[in-house]
N, C-alpha and C positions, 0 to 999 in steps of 0.2 A: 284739151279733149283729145284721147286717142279713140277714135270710131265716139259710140256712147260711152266712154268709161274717163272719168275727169280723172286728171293727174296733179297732185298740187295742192296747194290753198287748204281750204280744209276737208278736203275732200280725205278718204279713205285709203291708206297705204294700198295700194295694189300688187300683187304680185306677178312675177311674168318667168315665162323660159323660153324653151326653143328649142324648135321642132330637128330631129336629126335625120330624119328623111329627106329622100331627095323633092325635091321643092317641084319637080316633074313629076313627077309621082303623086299626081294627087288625089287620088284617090287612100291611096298610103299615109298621106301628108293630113289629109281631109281626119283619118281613123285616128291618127296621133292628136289631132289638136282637139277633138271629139273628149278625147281620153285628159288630154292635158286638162281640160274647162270642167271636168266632171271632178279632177281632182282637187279642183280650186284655182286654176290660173285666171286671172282678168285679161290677160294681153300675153298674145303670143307671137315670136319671129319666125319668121325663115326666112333662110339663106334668099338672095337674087343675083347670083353670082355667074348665069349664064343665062339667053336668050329664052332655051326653054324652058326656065325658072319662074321667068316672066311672066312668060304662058301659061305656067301654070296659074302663077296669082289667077291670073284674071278669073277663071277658073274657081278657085280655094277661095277669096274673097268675099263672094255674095252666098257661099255655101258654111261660109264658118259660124260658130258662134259667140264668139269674142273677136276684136280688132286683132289684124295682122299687121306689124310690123317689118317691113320689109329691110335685112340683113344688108345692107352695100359696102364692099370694099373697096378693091381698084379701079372702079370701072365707073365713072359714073352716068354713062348711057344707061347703066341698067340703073339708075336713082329713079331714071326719065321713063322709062319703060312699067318701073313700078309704081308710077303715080299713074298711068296709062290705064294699068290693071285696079287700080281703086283701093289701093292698099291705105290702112287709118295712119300711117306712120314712117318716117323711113329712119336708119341708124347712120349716120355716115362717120367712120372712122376718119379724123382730120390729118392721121400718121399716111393713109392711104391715097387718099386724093386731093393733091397738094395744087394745082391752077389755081389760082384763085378763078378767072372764068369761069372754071366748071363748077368751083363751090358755088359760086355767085348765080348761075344759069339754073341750078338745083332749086337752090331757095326760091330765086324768084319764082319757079316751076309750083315747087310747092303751096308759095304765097299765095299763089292766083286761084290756087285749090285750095284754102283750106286746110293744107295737111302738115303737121308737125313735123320737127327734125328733130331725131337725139346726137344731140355731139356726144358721138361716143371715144372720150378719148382713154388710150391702152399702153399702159405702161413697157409695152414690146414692140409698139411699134406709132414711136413720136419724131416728129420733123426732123431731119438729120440737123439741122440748121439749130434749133432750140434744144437739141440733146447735147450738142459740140457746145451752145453755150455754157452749160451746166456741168463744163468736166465731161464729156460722154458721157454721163450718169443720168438714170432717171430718178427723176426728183420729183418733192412737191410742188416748188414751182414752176420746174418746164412742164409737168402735164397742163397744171393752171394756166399756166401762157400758152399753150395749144391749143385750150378751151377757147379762152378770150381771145384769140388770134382768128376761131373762128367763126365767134360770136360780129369779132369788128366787118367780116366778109358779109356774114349776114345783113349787118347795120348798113349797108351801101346800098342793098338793095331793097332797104324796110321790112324785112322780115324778124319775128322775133317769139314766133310760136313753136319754142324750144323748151325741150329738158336736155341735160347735161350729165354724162358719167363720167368719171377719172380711175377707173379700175386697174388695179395693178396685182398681180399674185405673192406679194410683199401686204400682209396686215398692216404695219403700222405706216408704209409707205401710203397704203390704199388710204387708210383713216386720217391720216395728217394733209394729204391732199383735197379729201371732201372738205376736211373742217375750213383749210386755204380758199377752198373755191366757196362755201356756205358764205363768206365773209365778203367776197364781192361782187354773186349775182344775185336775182331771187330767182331767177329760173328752177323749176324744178328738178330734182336730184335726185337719178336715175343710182341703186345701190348695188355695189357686188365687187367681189373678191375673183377677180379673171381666174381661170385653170386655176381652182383651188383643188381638184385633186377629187381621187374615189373617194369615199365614206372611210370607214369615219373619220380618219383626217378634216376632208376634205369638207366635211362638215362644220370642224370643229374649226376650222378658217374661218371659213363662209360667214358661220352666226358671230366670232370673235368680231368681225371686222363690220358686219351688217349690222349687230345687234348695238355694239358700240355707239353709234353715230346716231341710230336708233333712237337710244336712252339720250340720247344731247339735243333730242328734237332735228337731228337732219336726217332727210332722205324723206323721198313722196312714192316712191317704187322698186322693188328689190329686185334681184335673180341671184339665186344659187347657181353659179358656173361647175359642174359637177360634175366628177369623171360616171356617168353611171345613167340609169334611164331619166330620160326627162320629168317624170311621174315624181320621182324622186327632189328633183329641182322643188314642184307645187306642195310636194308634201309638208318639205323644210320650210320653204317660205311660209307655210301657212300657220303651221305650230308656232315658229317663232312672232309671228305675228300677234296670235292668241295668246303667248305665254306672256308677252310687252301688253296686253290689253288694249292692243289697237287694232283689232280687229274683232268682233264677237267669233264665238267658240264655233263650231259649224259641225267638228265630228266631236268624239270621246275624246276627253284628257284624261288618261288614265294614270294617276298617281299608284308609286307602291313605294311600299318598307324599302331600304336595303336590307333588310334581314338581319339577323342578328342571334344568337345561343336560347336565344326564347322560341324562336319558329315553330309550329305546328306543320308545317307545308315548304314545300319547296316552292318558297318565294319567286324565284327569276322563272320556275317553269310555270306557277299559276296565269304571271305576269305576261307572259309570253303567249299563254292558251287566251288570256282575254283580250287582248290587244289583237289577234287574230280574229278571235269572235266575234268583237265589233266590228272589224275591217272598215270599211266605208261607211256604216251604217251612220247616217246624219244625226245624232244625237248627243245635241250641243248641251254635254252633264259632264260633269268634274266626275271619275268614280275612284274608289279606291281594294287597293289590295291588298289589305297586311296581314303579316305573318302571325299576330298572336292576340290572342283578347284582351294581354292586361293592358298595353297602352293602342292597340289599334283603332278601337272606335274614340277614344279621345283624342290623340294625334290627328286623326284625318277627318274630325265632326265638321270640319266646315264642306268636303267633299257633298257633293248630292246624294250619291248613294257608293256603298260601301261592302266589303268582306273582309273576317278576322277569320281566323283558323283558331278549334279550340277543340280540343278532347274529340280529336277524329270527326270534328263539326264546322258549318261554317255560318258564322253570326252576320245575318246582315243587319245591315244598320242607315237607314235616311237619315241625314242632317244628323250623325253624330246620334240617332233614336234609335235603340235597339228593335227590329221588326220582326227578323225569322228566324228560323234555324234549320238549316239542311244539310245532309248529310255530304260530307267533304268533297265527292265527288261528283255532286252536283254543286257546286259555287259557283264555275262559270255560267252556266248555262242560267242560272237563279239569277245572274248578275245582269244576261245580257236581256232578262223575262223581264226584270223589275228598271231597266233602265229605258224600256218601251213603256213602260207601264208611265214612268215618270215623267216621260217627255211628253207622250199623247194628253194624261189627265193633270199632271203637275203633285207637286210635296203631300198636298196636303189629302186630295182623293188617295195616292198611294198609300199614305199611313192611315188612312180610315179602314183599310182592308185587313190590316193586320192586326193583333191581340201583342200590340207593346208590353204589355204587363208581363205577359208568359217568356215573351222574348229578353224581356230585360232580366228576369230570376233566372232562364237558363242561362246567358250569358254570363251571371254574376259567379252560378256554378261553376262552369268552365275557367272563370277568372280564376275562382278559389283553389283550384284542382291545378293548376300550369304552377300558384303562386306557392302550394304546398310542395311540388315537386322540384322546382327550380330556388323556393324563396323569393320574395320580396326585398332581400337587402344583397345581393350578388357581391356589391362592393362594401360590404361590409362596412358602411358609412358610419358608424358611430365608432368603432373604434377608431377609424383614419380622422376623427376630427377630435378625439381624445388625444390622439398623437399630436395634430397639429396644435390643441392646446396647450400642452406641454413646453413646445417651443416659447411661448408667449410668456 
């Protein structure tokens, strides 16, 4: 348990970031973590890497609304000082604070409270001792003996209310190290791609190496390490979270076309005006955007609700059921009207509202009209399979 939020077992993947204000600041630190939990964080850090950091916790603590995680690197008075301030968690880097004493003085510290540790071990910075064994090289199993190096410090003192990260800025380094360490603790398994960089890059890190490990059933908790606003970090975590199905949907998944010689609309701008429209707005609905009526409400009938572009129109569509029709420059706006409509009353109130019969004949028009002007056979399919039977 970090504060109220279970980590582990079968508890619910959480997401976490961390806060880039100064940790004194708290009033500033207070507005960011405010902002972070609205956006979907369960658990959030900050730094405690100076006395009045400290101070501040104690402060930030009984004012936040998700568990704080208190950050410790070199120092670890301040591990002491942050359990002081009633922080739900502390990180302790095993590359950083090497005594054994002071590892051991920490935990017990924590034991007595209550309060979890995450061994956070970092591919930038592991035991000089267990790097030289390994070649100087960071490997998967010097981080994994980092870990358990500083699990065995814990065991001396009976502590053992841990999760565990091995983050490295190296994908397949990061991934073949969780899979090493999944194999020999059950502690849970803190996920993330250290300095993976601004967007999109840095993205495209993040979920390769998150998501991965994800889909094999490891990891109990993520963070995106992002060059970019923290808001950013909850965002990713969350989408991928809802894309893997482990977590329920919370805002809009908005599906679109790539587009394609059939469009009616400028697909990437529709796409881009709805996704703005919804912004924040809580409306856990699959929707859809496509460019054209002859394959758009079929391709995306499994979507909640939906828009095709047709003869300067735009066809909405529930569940794949043709519903309206409005004028092309009202679709977003139509989109973001019927996707309140559907979350407040559900599927089946919303299509009682509308005259499907007249929705589906205009649509079928619009079909007809894109199909006479472009055709229905583009690829000329029967003559390329008259070809191919010729070979035969």
């Amino acid at each position: 348990m970090v504060g109220n939020v279970p980590v582990g077992g079968d508890a619910p993947i959480t997401v976490q970031s961390m806060t880039d204000t100064k940790t004194a600041d708290v009033e500033g630190t207070l507005k960011q973590i405010y902002a972070l939990a609205a956006a979907g964080a369960d658990i959030v850090r900050c730094t405690c890497n100076e006395p009045e950091a400290a101070e501040g916790l104690a402060q930030i603590v009984p004012r936040s609304p998700v568990p704080i995680v208190a950050d410790i690197h070199h120092q670890y008075k301040r591990a002491l000082d942050a359990l002081d301030a009633g922080v739900a968690c502390l990180r302790l880097n095993p590359g950083n604070i090497r005594k054994p004493e002071h590892i051991k003085l920490v935990a017990s510290e924590a034991r007595d409270r209550g309060v979890p540790i995450r061994i956070g071990v970092n591919g930038g910075s592991l035991d000089k001792d267990i790097r030289e064994k390994y070649g100087d090289k960071v490997t998967p199993e010097a981080m994994v003996e980092s870990a358990l190096r500083e699990l065995a410090y814990f065991d001396e003192v009976g502590f053992d209310n841990v999760k565990i990260s091995v983050k490295a800025s190296s994908v397949p380094l990061m991934i073949e190290a969780y899979r090493q360490l999944s194999e020999v603790t059950d502690a849970p398994l803190h996920l993330g791609v250290t300095e993976a960089g601004p967007p999109p890059n840095g993205l495209v890190k993040a979920t390769a190496g998150i998501a991965t490990l994800l889909a094999e059933g490891i990891g109990d908790t993520i963070r995106y390490s992002l060059t970019s606003d923290p808001i950013d970090e909850v965002r990713a975590g969350r989408q991928l979270l809802e894309s893997l199905g482990l977590r329920e949907r919370k805002n809009v998944d908005l599906i679109a076309c790539p587009s394609c010689g059939r469009a009616e609309i400028d697909v990437y701008a529709v796409a881009q005006q709805a996704l703005e429209a919804f912004g924040e707005r809580e409306l856990p609905l699959q929707v859809a955007v496509m460019g054209c009526v002859v394959n758009g409400p079929g391709e995306a009938g499994d979507a909640d609700l939906g828009i095709a572009a047709g003869n300067k129109r735009g066809h909405l569509f529930i569940k794949g059921v043709n519903a309206a029709v409005v004028p092309e420059d009202e679709m977003v706006d139509t989109l973001v009207e019927w996707a309140t409509i559907i979350a407040d009353e559900g599927i089946d109130a919303a299509l009682a509202k509308v005259d499907v019969d007249k929705a589906a004949r205009e649509a079928e028009k619009d079909r007809q009209l894109l199909l006479q002007e472009q055709g229905d056979d583009a690829n000329h399919a029967g003559a390329r399979v008259e070809l191919m039977r010729k070979r035969t």
